[in-house]
Every structure is written in C-alpha cells, then in structure tokens.
C-alpha positions in Angstrom: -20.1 -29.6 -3.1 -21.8 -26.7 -2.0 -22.0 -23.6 -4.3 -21.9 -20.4 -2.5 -21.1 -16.4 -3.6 -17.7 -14.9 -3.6 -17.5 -11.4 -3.3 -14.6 -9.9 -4.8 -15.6 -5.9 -4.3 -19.2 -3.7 -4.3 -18.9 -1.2 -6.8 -20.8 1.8 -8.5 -23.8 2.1 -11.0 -20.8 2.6 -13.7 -19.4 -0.4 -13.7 -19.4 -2.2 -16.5 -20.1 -5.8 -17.8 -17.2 -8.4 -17.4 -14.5 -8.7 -19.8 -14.4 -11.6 -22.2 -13.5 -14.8 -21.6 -9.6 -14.6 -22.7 -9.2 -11.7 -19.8 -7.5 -13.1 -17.4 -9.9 -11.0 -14.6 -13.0 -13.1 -16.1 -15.7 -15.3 -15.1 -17.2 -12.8 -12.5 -20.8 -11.7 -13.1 -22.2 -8.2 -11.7 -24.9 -8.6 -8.7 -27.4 -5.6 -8.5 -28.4 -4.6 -5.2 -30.6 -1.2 -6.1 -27.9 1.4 -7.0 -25.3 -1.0 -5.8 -23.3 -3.5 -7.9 -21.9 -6.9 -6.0 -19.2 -8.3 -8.4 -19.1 -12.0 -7.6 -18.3 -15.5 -9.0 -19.9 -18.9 -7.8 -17.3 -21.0 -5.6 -17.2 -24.2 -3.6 -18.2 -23.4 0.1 -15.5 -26.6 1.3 -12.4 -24.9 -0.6 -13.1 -21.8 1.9 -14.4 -23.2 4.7 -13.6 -26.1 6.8 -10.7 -28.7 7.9 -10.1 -28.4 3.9 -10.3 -24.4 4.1 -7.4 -25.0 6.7 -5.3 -26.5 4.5 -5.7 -24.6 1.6 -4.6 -21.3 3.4 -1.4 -22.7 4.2 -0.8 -23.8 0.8 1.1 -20.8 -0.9 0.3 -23.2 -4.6 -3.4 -22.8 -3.8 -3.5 -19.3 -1.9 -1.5 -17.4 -4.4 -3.0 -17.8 -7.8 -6.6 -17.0 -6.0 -5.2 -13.5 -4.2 -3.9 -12.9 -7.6 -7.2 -13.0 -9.4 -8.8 -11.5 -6.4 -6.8 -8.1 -7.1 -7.2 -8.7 -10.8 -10.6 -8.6 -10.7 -11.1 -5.8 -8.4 -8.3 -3.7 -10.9 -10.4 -4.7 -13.6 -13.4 -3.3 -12.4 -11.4 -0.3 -11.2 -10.8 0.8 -14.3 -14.5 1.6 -14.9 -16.1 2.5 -11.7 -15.6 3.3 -8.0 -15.0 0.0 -5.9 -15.1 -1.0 -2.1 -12.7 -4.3 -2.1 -13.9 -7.3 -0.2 -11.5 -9.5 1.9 -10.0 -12.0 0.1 -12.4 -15.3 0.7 -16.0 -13.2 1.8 -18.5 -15.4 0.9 -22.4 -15.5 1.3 -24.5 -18.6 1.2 -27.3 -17.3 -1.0 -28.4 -14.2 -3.1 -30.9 -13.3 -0.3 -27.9 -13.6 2.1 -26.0 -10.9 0.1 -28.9 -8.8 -0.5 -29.3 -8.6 3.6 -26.1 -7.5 3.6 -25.9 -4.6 1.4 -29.4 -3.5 3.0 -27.7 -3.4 6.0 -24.3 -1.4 5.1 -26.1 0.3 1.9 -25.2 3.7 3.0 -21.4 3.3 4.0 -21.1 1.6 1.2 -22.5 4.1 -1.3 -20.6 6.9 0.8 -17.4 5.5 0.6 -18.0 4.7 -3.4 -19.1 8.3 -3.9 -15.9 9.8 -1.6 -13.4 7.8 -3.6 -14.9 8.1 -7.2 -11.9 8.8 -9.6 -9.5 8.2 -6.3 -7.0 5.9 -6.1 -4.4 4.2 -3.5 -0.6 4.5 -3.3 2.3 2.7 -1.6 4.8 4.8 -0.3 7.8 3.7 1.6 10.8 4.3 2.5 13.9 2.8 3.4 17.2 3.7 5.1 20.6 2.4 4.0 22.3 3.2 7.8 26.0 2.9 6.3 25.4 4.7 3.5 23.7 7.9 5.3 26.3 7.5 7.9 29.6 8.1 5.6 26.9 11.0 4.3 26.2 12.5 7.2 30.2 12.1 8.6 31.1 13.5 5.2 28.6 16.8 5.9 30.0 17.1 9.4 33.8 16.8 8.1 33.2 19.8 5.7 33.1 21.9 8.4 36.5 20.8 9.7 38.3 20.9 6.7 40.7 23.2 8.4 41.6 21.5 11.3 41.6 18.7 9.2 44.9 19.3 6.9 47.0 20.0 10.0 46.1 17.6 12.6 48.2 15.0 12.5 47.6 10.9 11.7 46.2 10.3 15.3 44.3 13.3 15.9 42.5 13.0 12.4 41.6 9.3 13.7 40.1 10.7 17.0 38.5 13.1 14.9 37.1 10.3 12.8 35.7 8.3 15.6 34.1 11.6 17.2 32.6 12.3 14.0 31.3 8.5 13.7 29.6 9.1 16.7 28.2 12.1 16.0 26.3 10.8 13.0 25.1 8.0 14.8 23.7 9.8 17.4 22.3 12.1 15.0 21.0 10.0 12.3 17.4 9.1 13.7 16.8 12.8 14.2 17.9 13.8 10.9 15.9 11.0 9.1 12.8 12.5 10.6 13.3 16.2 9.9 14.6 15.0 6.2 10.8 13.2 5.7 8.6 15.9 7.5 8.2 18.1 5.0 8.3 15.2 2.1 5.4 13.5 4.2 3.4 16.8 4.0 4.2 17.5 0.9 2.5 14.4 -0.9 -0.5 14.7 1.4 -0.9 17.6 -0.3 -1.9 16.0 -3.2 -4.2 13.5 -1.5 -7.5 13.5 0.1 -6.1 11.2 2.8 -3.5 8.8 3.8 -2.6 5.8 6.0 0.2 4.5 8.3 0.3 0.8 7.0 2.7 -2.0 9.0 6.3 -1.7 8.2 7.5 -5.1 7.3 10.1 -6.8 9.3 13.5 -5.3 9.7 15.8 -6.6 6.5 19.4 -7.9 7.1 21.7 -5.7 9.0 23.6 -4.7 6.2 20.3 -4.5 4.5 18.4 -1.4 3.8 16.0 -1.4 6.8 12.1 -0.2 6.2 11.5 3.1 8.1 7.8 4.3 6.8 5.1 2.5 5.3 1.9 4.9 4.2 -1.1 4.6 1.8 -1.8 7.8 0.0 -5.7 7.8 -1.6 -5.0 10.6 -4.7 -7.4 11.9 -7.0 -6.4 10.6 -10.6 -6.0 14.5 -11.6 -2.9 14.7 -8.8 -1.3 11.8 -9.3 1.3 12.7 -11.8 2.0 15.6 -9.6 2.0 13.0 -6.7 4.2 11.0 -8.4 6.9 14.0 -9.9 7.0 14.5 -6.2 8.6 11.2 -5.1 10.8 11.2 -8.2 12.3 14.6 -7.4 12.9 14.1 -3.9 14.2 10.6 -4.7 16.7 11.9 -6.8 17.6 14.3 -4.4 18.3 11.6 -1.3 20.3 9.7 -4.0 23.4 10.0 -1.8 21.8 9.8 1.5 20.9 6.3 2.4 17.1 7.5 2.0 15.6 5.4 -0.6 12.1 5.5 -1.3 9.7 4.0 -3.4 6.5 4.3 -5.0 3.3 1.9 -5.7 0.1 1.8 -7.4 -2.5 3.1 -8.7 -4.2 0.8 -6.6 -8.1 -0.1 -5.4 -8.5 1.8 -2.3 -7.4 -1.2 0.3 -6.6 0.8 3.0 -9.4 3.1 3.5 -11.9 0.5 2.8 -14.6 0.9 6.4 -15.3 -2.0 8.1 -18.4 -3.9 7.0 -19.2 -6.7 9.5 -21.2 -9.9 8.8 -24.6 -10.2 9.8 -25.3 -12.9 12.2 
C-alpha cells in the first residue's frame, strides 16, 4: 500500500496541536509550510485513487464516516485558528509535493486566512409552503372585501373565492420576492460577504418547496445579531408559508478560492 498525505484544510500560525487521542477529530498532525500550517493525516493512496477509489465513492458505508471526520477535523481546528478547507480526498504524494504547492498558492492562501480570521459561514434557506401562503394571501385579499362579502349570496361568494384563488396565485411569486428583499439585505448587513449556493431539488408537491439557498461569511462579533435577525423575521412569516432556516457556524466552504494542482 502506498502512503500518501491527506489534506484536510491549510490554516494559520494559531493553530494549535491536535487534540488527544479520545477526540473524535484526532490523529491529524500539523505540516509547517513557513507561516503556513498544512493539517494532514497519512492515508493509503489505492482507497482514493484507482478502480478501488471508484468503488469506494459509491459506497455511502465508506464515503460517509470519512466526509464526517473531514468536517470534524476542519471544525476542530476552527475553533483555534483561521482555516482554508481542502476538498474532501486532496492528496499529495510526498512532503516535497505539498511544499510545491503551498509555494505556489502561498499568498491566496495567507490572504484568504487573514480576510476570514474570526469569520465564519452560515446556511440560510428558505422554503415556501405554496398552500399555506395561499389561504394567507386569499385571507389578506378577502379582508378587504369583507363588505361585499356578508351580502353576496352562496354563489357569488364562490365566484369570489375562485377570483381570489387566482389572484394569490398569480401573485404569490411576486410577493415572495418583495417579502425576502429586504430580509436578504438585511443579514448581509451583518456579513462581510455571502453566496448563492444550489437549491436542492424540488420536495413533494405538497411538500414545502426550497426557494433560496445562501452562505453568509459573519464575523463572530455579528453573529448573534445575525442570528436574532432570522429568528425575528421567522417568527414573523409564521403564518405565511415562508419558513426559513438557519445553519452553522461553519468553516468557510463557500468562499474558499480555487487552488489548482500543480502538474
């Protein structure tokens, strides 16, 4: 078997040493690279590369327990110092192989450490429940009818029904998108840059479906104001069929620049 480096994330001269043995985040060791800090662990080149390799990343017994100690190492070291996350499975054949590569990206790399020092990532989304903010949106409409209401009789109060049905669902996209303006730019407020991510793939019909999917990087002095913002307005779309929600801290995954391999 042939041994080889895994990179789990570079990080800053603060890090510190690795946890003990009983964390479940141990068993990495620190690589200096001049002001830099590689945080690695030896691994088997054939379990990551290879017919085997293959395999292995279509088995979710194999693949999950190593992307979970991937982000548990890179949270651990988190904790103490500034960190650039690798991609799960980097690898480098030698020390010398690593050591080319952080000559090579040693300035992005200490940039983006010293532009996200004491930063951190988080996962908002949101989510629309379309029946629920329809019968809210009918109901805001029918308020204003209230009148006409209580003397129409059974069949006009139907037709009145199905024109306010109508109404809501033609103005439901629009009103979902004035609603999270201001929300939006609100939390970015707080933060020193955010993200569109992917939104996943559209739930059930009578599912709440995904509508927003964005990665906030907020300084750890903001983020309980960060946070007392989503709580507020998620109290306040209770009713709606807005529902939002909040993740994190995390390592900063999204902003991360791209650091290609050497040839």
């Amino acid at each position: 078997m042939s041994k080889v480096l895994y990179l789990f994330c570079f990080a800053n001269g603060r890090v510190k040493p690795p946890p003990d043995a009983q964390d479940s985040a141990a068993g990495w060791f620190l690589y200096r690279c001049g002001e830099l800090a590689a945080v690695c662990e030896w691994t088997e080149l054939e379990q990551w590369s290879g017919p085997q390799a293959d395999l292995n990343m279509e088995d979710l017994q194999w693949l999950g327990p190593r992307v979970v100690r991937h982000q548990a190492v890179v949270e651990a070291v988190m904790r103490s110092a500034a960190v650039l996350p690798a991609r799960l499975g980097t690898l480098f054949s030698s020390p010398a192989a690593l050591e080319r590569f952080c000559a090579i990206h040693r300035g992005t790399i200490a940039s983006f450490l010293a532009a996200t020092e004491a930063q951190e990532e988080w996962a908002f989304k949101v989510l629309l429940d379309r029946a629920k903010a329809s019968d809210w949106l009918v109901s805001r409409f029918a308020n204003g009818q209230e009148g006409a209401a209580a003397t129409a009789g059974s069949g006009t109060r139907y037709l009145q029904e199905r024109r306010l049905r109508a109404a809501a669902a033609a103005e439901i996209n629009h009103w979902v998108a004035q609603t999270l303006e201001p929300l939006v730019d609100e939390l970015g407020s707080y933060a020193s840059a955010s993200r569109q991510r992917g939104v996943t793939a559209q739930a059930a019909a009578a599912q709440p479906q995904p509508l927003l999917n964005l990665a906030f990087l907020v300084h750890r002095e903001s983020a309980a104001d960060f946070q007392r913002c989503v709580e507020r307005a998620g109290v306040q779309h209770q009713a709606d069929g807005i529902q939002l929600a909040l993740s994190g801290p995390w390592p900063p995954y999204s902003f991360c620049p791209a650091l290609e391999m050497p040839p």
